[in-house]
N, C-alpha and C positions, 0 to 999 in steps of 0.2 A: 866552878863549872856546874852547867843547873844539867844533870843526868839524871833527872828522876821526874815523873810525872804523878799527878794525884788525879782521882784517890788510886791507892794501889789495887784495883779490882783483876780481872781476869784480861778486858780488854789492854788495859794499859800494859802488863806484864807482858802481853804478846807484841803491843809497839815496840816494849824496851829489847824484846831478846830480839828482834829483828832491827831498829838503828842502833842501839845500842847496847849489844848484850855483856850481860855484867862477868861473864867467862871467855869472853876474847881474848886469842890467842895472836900475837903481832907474829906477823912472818919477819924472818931474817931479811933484813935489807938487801937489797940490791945494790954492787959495787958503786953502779950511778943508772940516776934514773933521765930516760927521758924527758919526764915532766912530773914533778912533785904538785899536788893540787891542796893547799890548805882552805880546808870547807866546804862539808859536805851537802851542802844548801842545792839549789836547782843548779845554780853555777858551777857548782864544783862537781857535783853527780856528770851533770851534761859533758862538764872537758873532762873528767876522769874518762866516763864511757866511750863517750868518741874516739877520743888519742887512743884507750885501750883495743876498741877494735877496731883502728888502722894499722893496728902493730906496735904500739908505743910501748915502752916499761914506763908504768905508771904509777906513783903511790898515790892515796889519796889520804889527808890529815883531817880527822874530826875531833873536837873535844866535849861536845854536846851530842846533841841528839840528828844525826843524820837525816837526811830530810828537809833541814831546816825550818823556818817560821812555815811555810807555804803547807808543808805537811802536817806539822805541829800543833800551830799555835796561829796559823795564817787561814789562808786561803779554805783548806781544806774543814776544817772546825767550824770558819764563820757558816761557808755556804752550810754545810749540814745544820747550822741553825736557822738561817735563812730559811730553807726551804719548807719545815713545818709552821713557822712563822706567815709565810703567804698562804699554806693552806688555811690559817686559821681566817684572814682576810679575805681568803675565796669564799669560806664558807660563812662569812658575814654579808658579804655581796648575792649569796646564793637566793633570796629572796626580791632582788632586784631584777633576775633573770627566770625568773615561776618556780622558783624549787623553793619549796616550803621544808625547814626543816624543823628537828625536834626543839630544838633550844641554841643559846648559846653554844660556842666552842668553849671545849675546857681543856686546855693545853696545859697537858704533863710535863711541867719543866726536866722533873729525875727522867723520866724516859724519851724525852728530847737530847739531854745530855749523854744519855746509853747508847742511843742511838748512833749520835756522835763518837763515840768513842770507839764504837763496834767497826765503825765505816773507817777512821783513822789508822784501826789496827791494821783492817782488811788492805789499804793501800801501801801500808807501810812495807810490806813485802817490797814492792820495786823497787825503795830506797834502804833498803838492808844489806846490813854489810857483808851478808851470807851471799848474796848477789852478784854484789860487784866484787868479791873475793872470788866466783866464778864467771865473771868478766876478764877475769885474766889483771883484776888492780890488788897492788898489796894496801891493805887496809891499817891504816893504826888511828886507834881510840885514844887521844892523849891531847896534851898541850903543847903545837905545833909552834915553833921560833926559829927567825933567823938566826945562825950564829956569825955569816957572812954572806958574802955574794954568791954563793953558790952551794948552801948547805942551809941544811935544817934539821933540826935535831925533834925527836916527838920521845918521851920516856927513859931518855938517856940515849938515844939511837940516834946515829948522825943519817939521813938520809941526803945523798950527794947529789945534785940536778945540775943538764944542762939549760934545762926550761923549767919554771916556776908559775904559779899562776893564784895569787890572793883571791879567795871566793868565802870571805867569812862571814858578810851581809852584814845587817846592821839591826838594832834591835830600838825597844820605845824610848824614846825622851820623856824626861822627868823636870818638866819644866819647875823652877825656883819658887813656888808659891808660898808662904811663912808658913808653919804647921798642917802641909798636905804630907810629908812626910811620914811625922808624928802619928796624924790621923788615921792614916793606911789608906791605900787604894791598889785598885785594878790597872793591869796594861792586857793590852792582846796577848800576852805570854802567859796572865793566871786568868784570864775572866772565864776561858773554858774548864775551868778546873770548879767554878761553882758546884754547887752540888743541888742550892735551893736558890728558887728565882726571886729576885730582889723588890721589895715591894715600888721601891725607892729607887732609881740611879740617877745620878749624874756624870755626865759626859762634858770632858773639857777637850774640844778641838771638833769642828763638823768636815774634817777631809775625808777618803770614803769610810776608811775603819768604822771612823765616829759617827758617821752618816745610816752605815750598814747594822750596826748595831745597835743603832737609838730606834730606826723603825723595828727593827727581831723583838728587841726587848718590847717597846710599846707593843707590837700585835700579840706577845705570849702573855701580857698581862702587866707592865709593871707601867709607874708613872715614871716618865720621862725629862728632864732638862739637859737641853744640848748647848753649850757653852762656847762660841764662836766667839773669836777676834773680828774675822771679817764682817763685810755689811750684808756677806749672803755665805750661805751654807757654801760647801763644795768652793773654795774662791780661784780654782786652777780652771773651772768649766765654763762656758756659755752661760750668760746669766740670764737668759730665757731660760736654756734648761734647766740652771739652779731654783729661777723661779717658779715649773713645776713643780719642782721634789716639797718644795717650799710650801707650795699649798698642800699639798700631799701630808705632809708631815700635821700642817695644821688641820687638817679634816681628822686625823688620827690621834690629836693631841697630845702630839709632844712638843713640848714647850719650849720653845726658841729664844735665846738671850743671845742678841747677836751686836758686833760691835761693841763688846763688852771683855773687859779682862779680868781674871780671879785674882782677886790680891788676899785673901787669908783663906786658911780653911783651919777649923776645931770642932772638936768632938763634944756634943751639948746632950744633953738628956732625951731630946727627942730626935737624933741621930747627927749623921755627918754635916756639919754646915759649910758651904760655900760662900763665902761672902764677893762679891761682884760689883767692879767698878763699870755702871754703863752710862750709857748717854739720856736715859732717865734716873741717873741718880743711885745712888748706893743699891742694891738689891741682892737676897739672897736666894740659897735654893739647899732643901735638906734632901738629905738620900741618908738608905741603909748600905749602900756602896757607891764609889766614888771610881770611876773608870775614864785611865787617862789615854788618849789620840791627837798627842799635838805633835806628831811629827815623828822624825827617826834620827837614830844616833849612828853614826858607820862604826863598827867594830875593828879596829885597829889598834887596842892595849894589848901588849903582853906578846905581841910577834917579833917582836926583835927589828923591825922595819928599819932601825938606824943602823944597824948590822949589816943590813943587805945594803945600803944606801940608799930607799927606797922613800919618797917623801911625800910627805901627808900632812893633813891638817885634820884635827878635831872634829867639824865641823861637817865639812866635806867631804872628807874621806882619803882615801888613797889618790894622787895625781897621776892621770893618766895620757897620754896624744890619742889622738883617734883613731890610732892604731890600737890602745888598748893596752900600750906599754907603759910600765912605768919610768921610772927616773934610773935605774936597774935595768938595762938593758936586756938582761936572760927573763927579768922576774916580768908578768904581767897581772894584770888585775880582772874582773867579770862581776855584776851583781851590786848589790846593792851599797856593797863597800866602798865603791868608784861613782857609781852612776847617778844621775838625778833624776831619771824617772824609775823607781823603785816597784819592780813589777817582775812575777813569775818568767811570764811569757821573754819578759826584755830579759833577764838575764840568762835565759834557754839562749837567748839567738847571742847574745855577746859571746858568752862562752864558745859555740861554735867559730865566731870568729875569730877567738884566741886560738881555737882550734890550730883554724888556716895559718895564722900568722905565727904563731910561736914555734910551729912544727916543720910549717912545709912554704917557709920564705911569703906567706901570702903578701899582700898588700890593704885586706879588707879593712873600710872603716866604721867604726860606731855609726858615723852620721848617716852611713848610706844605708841603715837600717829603718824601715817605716813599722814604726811601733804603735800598735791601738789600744787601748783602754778600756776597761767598765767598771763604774761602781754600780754593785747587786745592789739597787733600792729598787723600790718599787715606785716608781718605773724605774726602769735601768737608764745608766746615761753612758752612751758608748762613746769614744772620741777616736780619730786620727787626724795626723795634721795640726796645720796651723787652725786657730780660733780668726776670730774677727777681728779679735784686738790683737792678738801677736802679730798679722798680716801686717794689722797698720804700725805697728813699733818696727816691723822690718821694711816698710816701704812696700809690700807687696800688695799692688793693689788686686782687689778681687771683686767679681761678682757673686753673690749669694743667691741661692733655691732653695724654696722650704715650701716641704710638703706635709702639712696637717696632717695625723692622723686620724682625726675628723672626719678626714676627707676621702681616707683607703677604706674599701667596703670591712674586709676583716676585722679591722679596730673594732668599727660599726657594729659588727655583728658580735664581735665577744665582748662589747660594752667595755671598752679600754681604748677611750678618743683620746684621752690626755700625749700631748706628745708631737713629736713631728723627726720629719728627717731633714736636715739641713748641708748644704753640700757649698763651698765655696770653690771656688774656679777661679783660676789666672785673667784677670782680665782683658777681653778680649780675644779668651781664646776656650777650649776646653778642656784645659789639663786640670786635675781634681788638684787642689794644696791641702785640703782641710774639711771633714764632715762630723757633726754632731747627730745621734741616733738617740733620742728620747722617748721610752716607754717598754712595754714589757718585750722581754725578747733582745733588746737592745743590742746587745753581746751579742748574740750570732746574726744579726744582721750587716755590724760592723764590718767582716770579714769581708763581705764581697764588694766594699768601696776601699780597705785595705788591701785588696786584690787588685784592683782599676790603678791604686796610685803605682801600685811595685811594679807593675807589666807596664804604666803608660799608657793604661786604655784612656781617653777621653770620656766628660758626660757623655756627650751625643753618643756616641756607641752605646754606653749603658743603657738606648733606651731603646736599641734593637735587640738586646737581652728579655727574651718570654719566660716570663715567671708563670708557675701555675696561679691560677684563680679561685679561689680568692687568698692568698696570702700577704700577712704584711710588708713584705721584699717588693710587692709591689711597687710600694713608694719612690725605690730609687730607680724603678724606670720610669716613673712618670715623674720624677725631677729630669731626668734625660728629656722625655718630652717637653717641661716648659724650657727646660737651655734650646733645645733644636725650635722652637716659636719663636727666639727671642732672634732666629738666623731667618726669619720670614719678614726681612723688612718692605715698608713700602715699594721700593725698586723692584723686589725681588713677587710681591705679588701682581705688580701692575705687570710683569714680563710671564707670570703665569696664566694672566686674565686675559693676555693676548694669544698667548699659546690657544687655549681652550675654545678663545671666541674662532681661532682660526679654524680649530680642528674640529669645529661643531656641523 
């Protein structure tokens, strides 16, 4: 069990007494609970909270650090590096818009990390167990197992449930490469634990992890190689919009080995070697750290999962229906232990719909949730929906709109054209299936075309939505405009040209 974070400074000791404090005291169990939740990750906080105040008896089971990656070692940690990273790139740009400044940026890696840390502490309050202990849920710190269909034991404690719910997430893969091992490397679990910026890294995998931290690193100073399988970074996205980040990366100079797989790594005098099978031929890459992002592993050792009857695979995770049930009819699952798209936000809303359905007979399913996307690069790449190519593997045929940023006054003005918003449409008609959002901002513009899809608003309607002036959100009402052009056919102008000549 990894219950301890580095370095041990002040910050970190105020994370640990808040998810995990080292003098926790377990309440006496409950006869039987209405809903037992193992893992206290987003999925597991979100159904512990809820059920607890509908009225539920709730425990909830952690044996790490409460929170999960997102608070940890995820979501929360990268952006906080993120964000002094772009400043350092704003104020490299700052001469291209009349602002002269004194010199170079000199970015403090140790007070970029403090920084980090201080902001981690500070949030960690909502997910502490002092919290949800005054949420009305009994808390236990321990290693959570089935011993049957209807029990689980945490510290010697049988805790009795009519409803259960797996939320234990999944953690990095440690892909097989001969002596990477040996050599040592980083996952998103220690790379925030650095303490000195690496002059050196390598990066094996460009999905966003790999993606979001090759450019942080590159802007705060270090040299860069990002080690892809596929023929283009990011290979789940638009490969337009891959192909921005793409240039993006290479204006920045970090250095792309794409198409390419690591078959050895050892440790040489003048640091970490990678050695790289690519399509030009054997090639290497040294770093003084080696940081891995090929993927994730779902967490399912050491539950007892054959106890409940609950069935799973390695690989994939826990088996679920779209109801979100497992094979265990009382036990369900939420998060990234189950799911394939491996996301904060998605495992917020599954959870809720174990909610409905484990407690209160719902019916909800996984599928009829419309989930959206961003990897933090710069530019941001936001997604919902179907892509171009998924439409056509499913037969859906579609019409596409894109609108340059180029071409929205605001880009314009704050010198960030790179990018576009792209919207694909049921053929034929104007129901949204699918939109891509490329460039800064990306992430919150998403929202209100993830909004059109949930409600069933159409394009065309989006482009009776007044935006203020000049903002980037602009753009998806003037995709709304070219869809409602593309309903201005010949017939329909010759019947307006008669109208006007009459009425003149």
């Amino acid at each position: 069990m990894r219950v301890d974070v580095r370095p041990r400074d002040a910050h970190n000791l105020e994370l640990l007494a808040n998810v995990h404090p080292p003098d926790w005291q377990p309440p006496t169990p409950a006869p039987r609970y209405n809903l037992v939740v193992i893992g206290a990750g987003t999925a597991g906080l979100v159904a512990a909270a809820g059920a607890a105040g509908l009225g539920a008896r709730v425990a909830l089971v952690e044996r790490e650090l409460m929170g999960g990656d997102c608070l940890n070692v995820g979501c929360v940690p990268s952006k906080c590096v993120i964000r002094p990273a772009r400043t350092v790139a704003e104020m490299s740009m700052a001469a291209s818009l009349g602002v002269r400044v004194p010199g170079p940026p000199a970015p403090d890696f140790g007070a970029i990390m403090e920084r980090m840390r201080g902001i981690r502490a500070r949030l960690s309050r909502h997910d502490s167990a002092a919290r949800f202990r005054g949420l009305g849920v009994d808390v236990f710190l321990g290693e959570g197992r089935f011993t049957g269909p209807g029990t689980i034991t945490v510290g010697g404690r049988a805790l009795r449930f009519r409803k259960a719910v797996v939320a234990t997430g999944g953690r990095a893969g440690h892909p097989a490469i001969p002596g990477l091992a040996e050599t040592g490397f980083l996952t998103n679990e220690t790379v925030f634990e650095l303490a000195a910026r690496p002059a050196r890294i390598v990066i094996i995998g460009a999905g966003p992890i790999g993606c979001e931290l090759a450019q942080a690193f590159a802007r705060l100073g270090s040299e860069v190689t990002l080690i892809h399988t596929g023929d283009h970074i990011l290979s789940r996205e638009d490969t337009d919009a891959a192909e921005i980040l793409q240039r993006a990366f290479a204006a920045e100079r970090i250095r792309l080995v794409l198409g390419s797989r690591p078959i050895r790594v050892e440790r040489a005098a003048q640091g970490k070697v990678v050695h790289v099978e690519s399509p030009q031929g054997a090639v290497t890459a040294t770093a003084d750290e080696i940081l891995v992002a090929a993927g994730r592993v779902p967490n399912v050792e050491g539950l007892g999962l054959e106890a409940a009857g609950i069935a799973f695979d390695h690989t994939r995770g826990i088996k679920v229906d779209d109801h979100l049930r497992t094979s265990n009819a009382r036990v369900y699952a939420a998060g990234d232990v189950c799911m394939e798209e491996k996301f904060t936000h998605g495992a917020d809303f599954a959870a809720r719909t174990v909610i409905q359905n484990a407690l209160f007979l719902g019916r909800k399913k996984l599928s009829g949730l419309t989930i959206p996307w961003c990897t933090y690069t710069d530019p941001e790449i936001a997604r919902v929906g179907l892509s171009e190519s998924q439409a056509a593997t499913r037969g859906v045929a579609v019409d596409t709109f894109v609108r340059p940023f180029s071409e929205v006054d605001r880009a314009v003005i704050d010198g960030e054209e790179e990018g576009f918003v792209k919207i694909h449409v049921r053929r034929g008609t104007d129901r949204i299936v699918g939109a891509t959002v490329v460039g800064r901002h990306a992430g919150e513009m998403i929202g209100e075309l993830t909004l059109a899809m949930t409600a069933g608003i159409g394009l065309g309607r989006l482009a009776s939505v007044i935006h203020p002036y000049p903002t980037r959100a602009e753009a998806i009402r003037q995709v709304g405009d070219m869809y409602n052009r593309t309903r201005l056919t010949p017939a329909v102008k010759r019947l307006f040209a008669t109208w006007l000549g009459w009425t003149r």
